[in-house]
C-alpha positions in Angstrom: 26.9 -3.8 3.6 29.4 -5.4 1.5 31.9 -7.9 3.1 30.5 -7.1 6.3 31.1 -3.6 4.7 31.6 -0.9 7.4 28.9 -2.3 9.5 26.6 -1.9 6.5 22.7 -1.7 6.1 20.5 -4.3 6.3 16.6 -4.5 5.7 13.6 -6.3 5.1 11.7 -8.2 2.5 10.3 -9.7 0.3 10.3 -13.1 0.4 9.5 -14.7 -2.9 9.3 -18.6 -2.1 7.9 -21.5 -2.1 4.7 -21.8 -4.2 3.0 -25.0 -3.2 0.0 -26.9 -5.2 -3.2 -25.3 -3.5 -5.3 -28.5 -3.7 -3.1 -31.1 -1.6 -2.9 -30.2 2.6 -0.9 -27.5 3.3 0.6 -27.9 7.1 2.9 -25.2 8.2 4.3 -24.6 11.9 5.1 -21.1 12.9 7.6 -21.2 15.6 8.5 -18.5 18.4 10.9 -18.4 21.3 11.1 -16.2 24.4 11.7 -15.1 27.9 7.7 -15.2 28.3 4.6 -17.3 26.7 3.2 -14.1 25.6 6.4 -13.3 24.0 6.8 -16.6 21.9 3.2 -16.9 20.9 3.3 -14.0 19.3 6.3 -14.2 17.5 5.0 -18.0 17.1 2.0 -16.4 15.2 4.4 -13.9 13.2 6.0 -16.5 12.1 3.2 -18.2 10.5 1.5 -15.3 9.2 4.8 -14.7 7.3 5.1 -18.4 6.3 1.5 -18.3 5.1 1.6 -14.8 3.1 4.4 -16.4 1.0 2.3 -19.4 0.0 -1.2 -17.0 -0.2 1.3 -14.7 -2.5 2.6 -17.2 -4.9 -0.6 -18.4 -5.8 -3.0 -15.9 -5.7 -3.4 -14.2 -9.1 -3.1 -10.1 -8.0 -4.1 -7.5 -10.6 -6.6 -4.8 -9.5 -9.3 -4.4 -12.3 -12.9 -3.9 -11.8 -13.8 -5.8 -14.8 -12.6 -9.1 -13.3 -14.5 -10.9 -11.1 -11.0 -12.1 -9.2 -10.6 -10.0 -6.0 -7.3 -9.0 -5.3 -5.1 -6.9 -3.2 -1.5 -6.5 -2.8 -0.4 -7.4 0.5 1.6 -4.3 1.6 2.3 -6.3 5.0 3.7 -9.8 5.4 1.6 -10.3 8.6 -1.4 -8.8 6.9 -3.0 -12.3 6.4 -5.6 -13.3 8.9 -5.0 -15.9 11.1 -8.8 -17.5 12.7 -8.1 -19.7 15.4 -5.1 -21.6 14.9 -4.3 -24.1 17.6 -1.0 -23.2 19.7 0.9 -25.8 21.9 3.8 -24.2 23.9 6.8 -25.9 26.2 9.2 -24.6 28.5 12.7 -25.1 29.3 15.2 -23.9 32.5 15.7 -21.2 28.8 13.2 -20.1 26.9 9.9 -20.9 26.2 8.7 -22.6 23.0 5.5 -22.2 21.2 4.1 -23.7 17.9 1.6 -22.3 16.0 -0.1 -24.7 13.8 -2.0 -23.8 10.2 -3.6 -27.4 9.1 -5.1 -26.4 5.7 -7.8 -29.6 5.9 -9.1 -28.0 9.6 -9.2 -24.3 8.7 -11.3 -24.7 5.6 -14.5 -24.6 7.6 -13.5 -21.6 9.9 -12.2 -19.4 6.9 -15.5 -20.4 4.9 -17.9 -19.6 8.0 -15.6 -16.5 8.0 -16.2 -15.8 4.4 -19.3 -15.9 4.3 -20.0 -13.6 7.1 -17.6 -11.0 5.7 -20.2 -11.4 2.3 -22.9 -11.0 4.2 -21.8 -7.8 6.2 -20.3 -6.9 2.8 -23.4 -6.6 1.3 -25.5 -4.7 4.1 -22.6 -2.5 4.1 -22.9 -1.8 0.5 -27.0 -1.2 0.8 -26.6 0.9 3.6 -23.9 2.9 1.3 -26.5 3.1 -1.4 -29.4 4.4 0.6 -27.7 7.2 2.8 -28.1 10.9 2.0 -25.4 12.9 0.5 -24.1 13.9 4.1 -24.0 10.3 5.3 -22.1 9.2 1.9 -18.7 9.9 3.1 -18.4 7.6 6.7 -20.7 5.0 4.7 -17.9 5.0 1.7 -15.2 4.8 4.2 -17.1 1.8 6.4 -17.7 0.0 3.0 -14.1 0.6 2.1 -12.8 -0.9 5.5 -15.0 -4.1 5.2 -14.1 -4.4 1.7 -10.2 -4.8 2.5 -10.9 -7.2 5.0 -12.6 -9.0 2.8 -10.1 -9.3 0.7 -7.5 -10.8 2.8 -10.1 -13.3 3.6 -10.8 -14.1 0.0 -7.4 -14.1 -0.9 -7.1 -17.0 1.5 -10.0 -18.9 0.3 -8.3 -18.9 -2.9 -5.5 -20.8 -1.6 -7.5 -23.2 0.1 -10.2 -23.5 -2.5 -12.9 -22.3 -0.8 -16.4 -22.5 -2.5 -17.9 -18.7 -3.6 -19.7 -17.2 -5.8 -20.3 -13.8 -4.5 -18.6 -11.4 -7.1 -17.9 -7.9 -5.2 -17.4 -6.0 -8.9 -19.9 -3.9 -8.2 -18.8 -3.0 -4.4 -15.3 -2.4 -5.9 -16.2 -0.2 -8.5 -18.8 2.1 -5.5 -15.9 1.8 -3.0 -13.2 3.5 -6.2 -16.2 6.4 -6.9 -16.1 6.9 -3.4 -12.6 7.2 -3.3 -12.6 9.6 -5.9 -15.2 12.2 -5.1 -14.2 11.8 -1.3 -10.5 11.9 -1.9 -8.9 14.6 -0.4 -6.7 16.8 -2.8 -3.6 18.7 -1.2 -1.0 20.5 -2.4 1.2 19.8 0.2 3.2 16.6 2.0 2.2 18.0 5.3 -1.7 18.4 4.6 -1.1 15.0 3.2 0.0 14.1 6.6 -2.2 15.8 8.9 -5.3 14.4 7.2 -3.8 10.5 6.9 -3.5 10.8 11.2 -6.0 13.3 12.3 -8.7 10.6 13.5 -6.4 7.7 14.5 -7.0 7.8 18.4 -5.0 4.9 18.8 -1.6 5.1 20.4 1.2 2.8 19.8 1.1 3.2 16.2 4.3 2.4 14.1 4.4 3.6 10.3 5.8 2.4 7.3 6.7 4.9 4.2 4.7 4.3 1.2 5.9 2.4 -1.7 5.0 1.5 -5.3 3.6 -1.7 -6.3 5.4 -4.5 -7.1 8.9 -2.7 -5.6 10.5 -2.6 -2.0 12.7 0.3 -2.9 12.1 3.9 -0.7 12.0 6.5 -2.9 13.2 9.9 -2.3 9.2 10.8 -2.0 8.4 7.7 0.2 11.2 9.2 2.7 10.2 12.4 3.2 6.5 11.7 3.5 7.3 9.5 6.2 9.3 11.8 8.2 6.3 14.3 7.7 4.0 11.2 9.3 6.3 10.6 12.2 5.9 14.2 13.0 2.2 14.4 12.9 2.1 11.1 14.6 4.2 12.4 18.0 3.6 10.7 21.2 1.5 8.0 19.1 4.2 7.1 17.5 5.6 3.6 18.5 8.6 2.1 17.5 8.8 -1.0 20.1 6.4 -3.7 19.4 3.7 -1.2 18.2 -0.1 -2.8 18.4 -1.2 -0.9 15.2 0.6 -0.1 12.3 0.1 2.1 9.2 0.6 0.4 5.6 1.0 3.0 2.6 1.0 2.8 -1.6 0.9 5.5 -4.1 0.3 5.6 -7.9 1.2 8.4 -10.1 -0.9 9.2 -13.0 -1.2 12.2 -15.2 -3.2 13.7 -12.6 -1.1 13.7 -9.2 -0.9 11.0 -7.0 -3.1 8.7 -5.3 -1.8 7.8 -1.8 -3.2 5.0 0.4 -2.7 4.3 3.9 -4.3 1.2 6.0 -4.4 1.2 9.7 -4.1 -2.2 10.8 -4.4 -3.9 13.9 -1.2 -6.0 14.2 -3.3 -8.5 16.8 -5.8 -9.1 14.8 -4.0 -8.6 11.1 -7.6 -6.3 10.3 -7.8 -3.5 8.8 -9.6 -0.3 11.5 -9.5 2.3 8.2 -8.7 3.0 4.7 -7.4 6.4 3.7 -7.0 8.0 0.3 -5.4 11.1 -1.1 -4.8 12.7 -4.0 -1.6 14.3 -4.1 -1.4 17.6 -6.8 1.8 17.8 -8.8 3.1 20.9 -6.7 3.2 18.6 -3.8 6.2 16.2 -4.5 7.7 18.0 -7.9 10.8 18.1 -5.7 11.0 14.5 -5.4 11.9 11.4 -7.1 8.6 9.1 -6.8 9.5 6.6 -9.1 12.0 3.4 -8.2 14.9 3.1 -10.0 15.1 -0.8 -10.5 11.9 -2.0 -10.5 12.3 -4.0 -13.1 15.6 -5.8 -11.5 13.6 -6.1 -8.3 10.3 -8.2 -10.5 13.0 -10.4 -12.5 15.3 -11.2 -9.6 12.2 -12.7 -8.0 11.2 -14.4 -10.7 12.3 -18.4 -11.6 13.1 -19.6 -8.2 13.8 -22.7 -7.6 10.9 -24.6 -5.2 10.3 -27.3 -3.5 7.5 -29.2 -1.8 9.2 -29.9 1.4 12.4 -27.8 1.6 12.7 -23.8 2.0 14.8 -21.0 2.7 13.2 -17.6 4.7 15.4 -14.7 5.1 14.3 -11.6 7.5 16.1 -9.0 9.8 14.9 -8.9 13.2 12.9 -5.6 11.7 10.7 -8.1 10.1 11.3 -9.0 6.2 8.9 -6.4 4.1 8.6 -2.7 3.5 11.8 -2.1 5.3 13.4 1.2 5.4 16.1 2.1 7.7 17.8 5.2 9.1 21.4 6.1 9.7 22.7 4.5 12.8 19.5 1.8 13.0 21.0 -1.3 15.0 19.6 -4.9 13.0 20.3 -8.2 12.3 20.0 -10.6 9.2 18.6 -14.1 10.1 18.1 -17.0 7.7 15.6 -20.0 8.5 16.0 -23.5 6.9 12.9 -25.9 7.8 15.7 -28.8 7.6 19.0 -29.4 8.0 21.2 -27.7 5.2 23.5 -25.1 3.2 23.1 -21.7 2.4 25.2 -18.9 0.8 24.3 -15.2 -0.1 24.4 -12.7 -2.9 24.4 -9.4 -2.8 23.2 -6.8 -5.5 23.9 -3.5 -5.0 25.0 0.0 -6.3 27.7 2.4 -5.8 28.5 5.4 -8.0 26.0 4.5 -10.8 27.9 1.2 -11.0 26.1 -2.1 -10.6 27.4 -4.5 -8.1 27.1 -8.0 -7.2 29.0 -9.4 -4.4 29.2 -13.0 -2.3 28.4 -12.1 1.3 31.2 -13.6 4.0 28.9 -15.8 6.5 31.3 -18.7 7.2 33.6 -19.7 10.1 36.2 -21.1 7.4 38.3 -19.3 4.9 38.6 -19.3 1.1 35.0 -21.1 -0.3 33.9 -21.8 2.7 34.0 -18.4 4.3 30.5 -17.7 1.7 28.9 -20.9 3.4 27.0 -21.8 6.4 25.6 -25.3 7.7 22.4 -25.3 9.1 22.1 -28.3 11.8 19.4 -30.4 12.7 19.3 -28.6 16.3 19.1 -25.5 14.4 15.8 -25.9 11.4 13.2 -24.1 11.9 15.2 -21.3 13.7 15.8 -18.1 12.5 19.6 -18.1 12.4 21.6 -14.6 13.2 24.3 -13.6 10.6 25.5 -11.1 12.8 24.4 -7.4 13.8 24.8 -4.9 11.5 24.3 -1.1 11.5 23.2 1.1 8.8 25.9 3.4 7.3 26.8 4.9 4.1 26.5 4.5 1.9 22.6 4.8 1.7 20.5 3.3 -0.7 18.6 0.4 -1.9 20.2 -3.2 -1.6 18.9 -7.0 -2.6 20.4 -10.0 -1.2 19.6 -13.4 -2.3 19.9 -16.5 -0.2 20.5 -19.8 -1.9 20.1 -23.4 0.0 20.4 -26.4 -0.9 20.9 -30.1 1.0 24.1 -30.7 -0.4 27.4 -27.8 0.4 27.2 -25.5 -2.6 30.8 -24.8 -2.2 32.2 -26.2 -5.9 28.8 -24.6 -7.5 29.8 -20.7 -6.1 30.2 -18.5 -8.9 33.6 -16.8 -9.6 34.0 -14.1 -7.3 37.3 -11.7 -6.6 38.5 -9.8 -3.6 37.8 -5.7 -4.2 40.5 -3.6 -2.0 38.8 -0.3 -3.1 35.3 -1.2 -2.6 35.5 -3.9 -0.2 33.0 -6.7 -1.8 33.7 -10.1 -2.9 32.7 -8.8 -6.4 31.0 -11.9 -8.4 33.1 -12.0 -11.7 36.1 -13.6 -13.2 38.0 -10.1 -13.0 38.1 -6.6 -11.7 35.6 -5.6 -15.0 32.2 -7.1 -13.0 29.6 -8.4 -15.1 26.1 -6.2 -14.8 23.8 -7.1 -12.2 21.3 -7.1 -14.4 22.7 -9.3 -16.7 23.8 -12.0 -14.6 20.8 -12.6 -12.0 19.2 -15.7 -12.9 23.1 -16.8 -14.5 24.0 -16.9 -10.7 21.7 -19.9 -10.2 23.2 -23.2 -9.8 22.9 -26.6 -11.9 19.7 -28.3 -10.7 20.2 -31.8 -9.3 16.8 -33.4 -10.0 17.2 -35.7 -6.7 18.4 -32.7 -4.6 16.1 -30.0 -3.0 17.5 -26.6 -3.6 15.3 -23.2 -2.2 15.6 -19.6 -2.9 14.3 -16.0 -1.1 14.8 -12.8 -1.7 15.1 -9.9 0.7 14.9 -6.7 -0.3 15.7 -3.5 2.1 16.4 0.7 1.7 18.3 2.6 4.1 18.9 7.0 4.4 20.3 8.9 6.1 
């Protein structure tokens, strides 16, 4: 995708926004449009779930260690986070319908710490029952107590951003639930065991599946692909790609050892997790593959030092949803930006082509010169998700970042210096034809802060193959 390169690729995200303080009210208003009610509450809900992830995310400390008494799991899903009763209001027009999904922080605090405790509770009969079973019985126990124990840590993660009262400390559940794990992890020596044993008991049809990815890094790996096209194939006629009702969410780590793959199935209606799944991965399995990203360290630092604000924020997404995005040769999507008021946005892209770094403006404008790099974003239009355009993925194939930038006041005399490219076809970001490294210029490509002026930044971050 360069300037509105060849049709390029597009994909999803991460969204690093927004961090708001945890102890004042936190209102946010997911918002969904459609032919149908059903329709636009649920992308009404989506939207929320998305919109709360990103606050849960930027406050929640995440580091998995058994000696600390903080719970913590990366969300490997933007929708992941569970949503308990949350009011929606809808309207309808000669159009569209309209529906409004409202998270109150001051009225959930009693429904998510009813719900906490209750997931304690069944936590810790969970755990006894675990204990007391015979050697037979260990493995479905472990796998029950590891299912409950996920759940309950998308619940406690959201406690901890509403500062709910606990002092249940699951250490010792955790540190049970990663023996299990090991002595019941299944060891293969091949991607297609690995496969078969990740879908053999999921009954449910409608499943869509995500490749696995490292920690911390939205990049596919040449691993991460070909393990997915192995599940896709063992998946078959359960395979859905069209609004799918379950979904499965995979990580891996590799150690001295092998790898340890996970996969979640999760139940997209009610963001819970049916069944954790580990594997252990020998050596000889993926020695023909790259497993490790080649930029996660870009990828950490360009989401590091946004600016924030209280009030004002920036969203970007493709209509493919904005995390764990990969996308095949051909794949139709489009980019969408959301302002929740009126305002200006512009976007940079990082890329790279023939182990060369690039960084380029991306052309979203009506105008020309400046303001081709520049849309407005009306009063009619907050809270929208905004279409840059369709875009389909072509070569060449890789991983790409783009960075949106808004502020209240046109950016246009604060865009960096930037050069038309005939042989590559990119705005390059530079003051000549040498381009500066990415790497070197990401947080250089942020603007002069205006105290008075509220300024937001996201990040979206997307692979495509072929």
């Amino acid at each position: 995708m360069a300037a509105q390169r060849k049709q390029a690729s597009l994909g999803m995200a991460l969204i690093a926004l927004l961090c708001a303080n945890s102890s004042h009210a936190q209102n946010m208003v997911g918002l969904g449009y459609g032919d149908s009610r059903e329709k636009a509450v649920q992308l009404a809900y989506v939207d929320l779930a998305q919109q709360l992830f990103v606050r849960v995310e930027s406050i929640t400390e995440v580091n998995q260690t058994l000696e600390s008494s903080r719970i913590s799991q990366r969300s490997i899903s933007e929708t992941d986070i569970p949503l308990l009763q949350v009011p929606v209001s809808c309207s309808v027009t000669s159009a569209e319908h309209e529906c409004r999904a409202e998270f109150d922080s001051v009225a959930a605090r009693p429904r998510y710490q009813k719900a906490l405790a209750q997931a304690e509770s069944g936590l810790r009969e969970d755990y006894a029952r675990y204990q007391s079973v015979s050697a037979d019985a260990k493995y479905p126990a472990g796998k029950t107590l590891a299912t409950a124990l996920s759940n309950y840590q998308k619940l406690r993660r959201v406690a901890g951003f509403l500062n709910l009262d606990s002092d249940f400390n699951p250490r010792d559940i955790a540190s049970a639930v990663a023996q299990w794990q090991a002595s019941a992890r299944f060891n293969v020596s091949s991607l297609r065991a690995a496969a078969e044993l990740i879908v053999d008991d999921v009954a449910e049809a409608n499943v869509s599946v995500t490749p696995p990815f490292v920690q911390d890094s939205q990049e596919l790996t040449p691993f991460g692909r070909a393990f997915l096209k192995e599940l896709e194939t063992q998946l078959g006629a359960r395979l859905g790609k069209h609004a799918p009702r379950y979904q499965l969410l995979g990580s891996y780590v590799v150690n001295e050892k092998g790898m340890d793959l996970s996969y979640e199935l999760i139940d997209l209606q009610g963001n819970t997790t049916m069944q954790v799944k580990q594997i252990h991965l020998l050596p000889t399995a993926y020695s023909s593959y790259e497993t490790e990203p080649s930029s996660i360290d870009f990828d950490q630092l360009l989401r590091k030092g946004f600016a924030v604000s209280s009030d004002f924020s920036v969203a970007v997404a493709t209509n493919k949803g904005m995390r764990n995005l990969a996308f095949e040769a051909g794949d139709s999507l489009e980019l969408l930006v959301k302002l929740n008021r009126p305002g200006y946005f512009y976007v940079v892209g990082y890329s790279r082509e023939d182990d060369a770094d690039i960084q380029y403006l991306l052309p979203i404008g009506y105008g020309r010169g400046r303001e081709q790099f520049v849309q407005y974003v009306s009063a009619e239009q907050a809270n929208r998700w905004v279409s840059l355009g369709a875009f389909e993925v072509a070569p060449p194939f890789g991983t790409e970042r783009l960075q949106v930038f808004a502020a209240e006041e046109t950016p246009i005399d604060s865009l960096p210096p930037h050069f038309y490219d005939d042989e590559s076809g990119y705005y390059l970001i530079g003051e000549n034809a040498a381009a500066p490294k990415v790497a070197d210029r990401t947080r250089g490509l942020k603007r002069i802060r205006q105290e008075s002026k509220a300024e937001a930044e996201s990040v979206l971050i997307f692979s495509t193959y072929e």
